[in-house]
Structures are given as structure tokens and as C-alpha cells.
N, C-alpha and C positions, 0 to 999 in steps of 0.2 A: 869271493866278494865279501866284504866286510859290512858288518852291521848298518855299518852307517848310510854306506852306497845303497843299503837296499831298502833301508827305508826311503832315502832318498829318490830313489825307483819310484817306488811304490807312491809319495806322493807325489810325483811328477805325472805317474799316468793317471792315479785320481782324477788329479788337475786337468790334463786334457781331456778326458770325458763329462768331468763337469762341465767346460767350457764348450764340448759340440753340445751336449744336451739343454745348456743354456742359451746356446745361438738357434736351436733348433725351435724353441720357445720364443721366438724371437719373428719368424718367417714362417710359410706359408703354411703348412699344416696345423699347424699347432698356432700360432697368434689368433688368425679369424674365430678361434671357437673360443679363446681364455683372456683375449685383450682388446679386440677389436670392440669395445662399445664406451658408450658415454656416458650412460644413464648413471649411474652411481658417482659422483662427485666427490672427491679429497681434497680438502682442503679448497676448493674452487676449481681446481684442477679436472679436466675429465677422466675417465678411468685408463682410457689407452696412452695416454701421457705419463699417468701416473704409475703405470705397469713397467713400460720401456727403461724411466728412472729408475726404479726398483731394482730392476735387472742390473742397470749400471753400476747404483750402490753396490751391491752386490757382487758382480766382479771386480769392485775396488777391492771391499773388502777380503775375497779371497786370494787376490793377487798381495796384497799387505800382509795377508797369511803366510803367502809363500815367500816374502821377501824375507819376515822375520824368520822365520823356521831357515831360510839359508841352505831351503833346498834347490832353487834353481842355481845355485852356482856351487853347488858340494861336491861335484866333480871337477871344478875349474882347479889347478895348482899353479899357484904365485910365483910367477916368475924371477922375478926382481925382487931381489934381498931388501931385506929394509933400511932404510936411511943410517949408517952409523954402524953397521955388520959388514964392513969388507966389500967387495966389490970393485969395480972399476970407477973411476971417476972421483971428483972431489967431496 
């Protein structure tokens, strides 16, 4: 396995255990005791609104992480030659 597959590995499983421990923050053990309240206010906002978005933000970001790194598709190989290299068709 070559360098690059395993980094590519490696942050791919990262990534999913970021994303269960993230969802896990999210539902029942874990929300009622770190998001479940109002009292503290952002922006006008209440706190458990403002915790859910966070999260959101959050897995954008990480997900935009992994687009650019080009590691969820570093195992895909390109079929189809590119425009002007041979091939079938005009």
C-alpha cells in the first residue's frame, strides 16, 4: 500500500469517528447535560440553538477539509481519458 492510500486511510477513519462522536454530542446522553439549556444567550440567540449550529458549522468545516485534502476520493481511478487524448468518440 502506498504512501498516499494510507494516509488517505488514516484520514478517512479520523473522519468517521469524528462524525460518530460528533453525532453523539448531538442525542441523548450527551446533549441534556452540555446543550440542553437557555440561560446564557449569543447573540440573542439561546444557548441549545446556538450549540446545534456550532456543530453544523463544524461538520461543514471538516467536510471542506476533506474535500480539499482529496482524500475521500483518493482511491477513485478516472476512467475516461481526458478530452483530446485518444479514445473513442469525436
Amino acid at each position: 500500500m502506498s504512501a498516499e492510500a494510507r494516509r488517505a486511510r488514516r484520514w478517512t477513519r479520523l473522519a468517521v469517528v469524528y462524525f460518530v462522536v460528533v453525532t453523539a454530542f448531538l442525542v441523548w446522553p450527551l446533549y441534556p447535560a452540555l446543550g440542553n439549556t437557555i440561560a446564557p444567550r449569543v447573540l440573542g440567540l439561546p444557548f441549545s440553538l446556538v450549540y446545534v449550529l456550532g456543530v453544523i458549522v463544524l461538520n461543514t468545516a471538516v467536510l471542506f477539509g476533506l474535500y480539499r485534502a482529496r482524500v475521500i476520493d483518493a482511491g477513485e481511478v478516472e476512467d475516461d481519458p481526458p478530452a483530446g487524448e485518444g479514445g473513442a468518440g469525436g
